[in-house]
C-alpha positions, 0 to 999 in steps of 0.5 A: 350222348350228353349226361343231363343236369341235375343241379343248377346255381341260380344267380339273380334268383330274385330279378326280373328275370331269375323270379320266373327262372326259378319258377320254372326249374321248380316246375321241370316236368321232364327233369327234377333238379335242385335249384341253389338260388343266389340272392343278395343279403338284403333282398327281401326275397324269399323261396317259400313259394317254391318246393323247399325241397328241391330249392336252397336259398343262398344269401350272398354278396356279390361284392365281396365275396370271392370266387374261391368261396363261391366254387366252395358252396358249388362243389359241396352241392354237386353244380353241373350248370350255372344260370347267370340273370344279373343285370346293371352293375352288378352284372360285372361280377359275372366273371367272379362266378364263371371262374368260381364254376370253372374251379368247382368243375362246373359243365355248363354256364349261361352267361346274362344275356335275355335281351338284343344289345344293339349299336345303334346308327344315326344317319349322317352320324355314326354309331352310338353305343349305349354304356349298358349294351357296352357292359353286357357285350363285354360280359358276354365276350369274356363269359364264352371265351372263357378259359375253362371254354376255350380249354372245353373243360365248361360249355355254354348257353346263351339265350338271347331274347327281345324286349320283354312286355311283362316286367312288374316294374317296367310301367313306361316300357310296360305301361299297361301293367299300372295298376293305379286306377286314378292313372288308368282311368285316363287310358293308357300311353304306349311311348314309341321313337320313330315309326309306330308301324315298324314291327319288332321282336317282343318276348315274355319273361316267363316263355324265355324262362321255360325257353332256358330250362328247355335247354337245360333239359336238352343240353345236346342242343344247346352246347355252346350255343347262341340261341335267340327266342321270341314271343311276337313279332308285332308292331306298337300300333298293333299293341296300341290296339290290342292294349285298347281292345282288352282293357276297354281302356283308351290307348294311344301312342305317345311319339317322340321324334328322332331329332327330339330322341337326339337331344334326350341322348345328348342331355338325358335332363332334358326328356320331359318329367313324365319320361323320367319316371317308371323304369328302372332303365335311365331315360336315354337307353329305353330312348335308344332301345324305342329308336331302334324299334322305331327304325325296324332294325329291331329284330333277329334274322333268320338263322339266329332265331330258334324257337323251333329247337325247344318246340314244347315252348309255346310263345305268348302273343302279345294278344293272348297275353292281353286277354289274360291280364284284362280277363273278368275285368269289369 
């Protein structure tokens, strides 16, 4: 039997989401653990919220600080797992900490993945590879043929999900989380690349949290595992819907054509301004991830997906989550 963990260094504890990781860590009901979280000196981010008991805040620059100082603070506090959420650029430093883990004697790593990178095929043309899948496929091949993974002196978790459908800030991908009421009022515009009907894997940031800690709490099911998570499989007709059924709002679909998505990729300038703004993903990869959508491609076959392992994770529908969100709204 594999001996639980009890204290797991957080990286990224203040994204998108390691917010809603933390959150979750400090809500186990089937195991208490301590949480180090790692977050960036000049990340106005706080752990107040969270029980400061079993929660360290930890204020490190990732830039330069080196994997010898990082094993230092895990070994001092007896890290048994380490919780990747980095994202961007920053996300190239994940090497830095899976070796400082190796070298403090850490079991279990989970390596930034919370999504589904794609190599995406235009037809008569070839692939294209957007550089931000390019970073995170590379991240993710060094981090499970790492080699305290290879010599099985550290094991590991992956978590893949979908696209998530409740980022703060991620109002063109998330449009229906604008609060501006001047903007609302007009209703809201769902972007979409291709066919509106195709349906598509959809998580929530705060089921592929609990999804994790889950795994944490069951480590047996998870050793060196790649494991995919989803909360619907719905299309952005049917969002359309349900976003102007709850909000009592007009919704429509704003489509942009696969030609017209071609060009944006070629020239990202080009993309009309409103689609130059509200993400903090740029114009032509958010384009490639709706043209995926678009094509039906965007979705995890059977075998590669495993919500049934961690059964005590009940996925949010897109629908249910939209009647929280609009709930008492006047």
């Amino acid at each position: 039997m594999i001996t639980p963990f009890y204290t797991v260094a957080l990286f990224g504890a203040n994204g998108q989401i390691g917010r809603h990781v933390l959150k979750a860590l400090n809500e186990s009901k089937e195991a208490q653990m301590k949480v180090l979280a790692f977050v960036s000196p000049n990340s106005d981010f706080q752990v107040g919220d969270f029980d400061e008991a079993n929660t360290i805040e930890k204020r490190v620059d990732l830039n330069i600080v080196t994997s010898n100082d990082l094993a230092e603070i895990m070994a001092s506090h007896d890290v048994s797992v380490v919780v990747s959420t980095l994202g961007c650029e920053v996300i190239n430093k994940q090497g830095v900490i899976q070796d400082a883990a190796a070298m403090a004697g850490v079991r279990r790593f989970y390596p930034s993945e919370f999504g589904m990178h794609q190599i995406p095929w235009f037809e008569g043309e070839g692939a294209y590879l957007h550089p931000i899948w390019a970073a995170k496929m590379r991240c993710l091949d060094n981090a499970i043929k790492h080699p305290a993974i290879q010599s099985g002196h550290m094991t590991y978790t992956v978590i893949g999900c979908a696209e998530l459908f409740d980022v703060q800030d991620e109002l063109i991908l998330c449009p229906w989380l604008e609060k501006d009421q001047a903007i609302t009022n007009d209703g809201y515009e769902v972007q979409c690349v291709g066919d509106p009907d195709a349906k598509m894997d959809y998580s929530s940031c705060e089921d592929v949290a609990k999804y994790l800690v889950a795994s944490i709490n069951h480590p047996e099911r998870s050793e060196n595992k790649i494991l995919g998570f989803r909360s619907d499989y719905i299309s952005y007709n049917e969002i359309t819907r349900l976003l102007r059924h709850y909000s009592r709002k007009p919704a429509r679909i704003n489509p942009t054509s696969v030609d017209q998505a071609k060009r944006i990729l070629e020239n990202p300038s080009s993309a009309p301004e409103k689609l130059q703004k509200g993400s903090t993903f740029p114009v032509d990869f958010w384009i490639l991830l709706r043209y995926v959508q678009g094509q039906g491609r965007f979705w995890r076959p059977p075998g590669q997906l495993h919500n049934d392992l961690f059964p005590e994770v009940i996925p949010t529908s897109v629908e249910r989550y939209f009647q929280s969100l609009f709930q008492g709204q006047d």
